[in-house]
N, C-alpha and C positions, 0 to 999 in steps of 0.2 A: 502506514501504507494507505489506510482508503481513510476519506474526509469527509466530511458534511456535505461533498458537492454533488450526492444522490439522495435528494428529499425522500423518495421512497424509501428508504431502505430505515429501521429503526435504530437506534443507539447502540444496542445490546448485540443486535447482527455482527455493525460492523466491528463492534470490541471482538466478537467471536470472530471475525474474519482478518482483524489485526493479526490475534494469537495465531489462527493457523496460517497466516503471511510469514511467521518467523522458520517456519519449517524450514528447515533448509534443501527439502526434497521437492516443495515445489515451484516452478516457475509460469505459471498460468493459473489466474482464479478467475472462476465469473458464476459470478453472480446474479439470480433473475428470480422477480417477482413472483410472488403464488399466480398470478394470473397470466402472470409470460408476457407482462403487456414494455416491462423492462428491465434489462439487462447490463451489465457493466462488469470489464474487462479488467484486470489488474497482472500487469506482465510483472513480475517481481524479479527482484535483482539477488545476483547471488549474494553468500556472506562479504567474498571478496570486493565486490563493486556495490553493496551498498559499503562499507568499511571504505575505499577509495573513494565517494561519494561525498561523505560524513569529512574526513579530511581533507577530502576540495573545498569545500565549505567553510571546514575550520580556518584554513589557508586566506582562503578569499576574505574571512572576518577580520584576520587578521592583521592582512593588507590593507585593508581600509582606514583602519587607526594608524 
């Protein structure tokens, strides 16, 4: 769920912000620096539509071959 593409934020965080991305309770994380100078939004998808997500994907890889 979240990537390299927040230099701020440390390795570790966003492992710890992977695992609770799996929640299936939540749909809104954000994320902000100790000095509030930034911030980042991660609207997570549910079981369902990331699972439909994962097999569009699979679909579309497989169309290409």
């Amino acid at each position: 769920m979240v990537s390299r593409q927040f230099t701020w934020m440390p390795w570790w965080q966003e492992l710890i912000l992977n695992w609770v991305a799996s929640w299936s309770s939540i749909s809104l994380l954000v994320a902000v620096d100790a000095e509030g100078e930034h911030q980042a939004e991660f609207h997570l998808p549910t079981d369902i539509q990331l699972q439909r997500q994962e097999l569009e994907e699979m679909l579309q890889q497989t169309g290409e071959r």
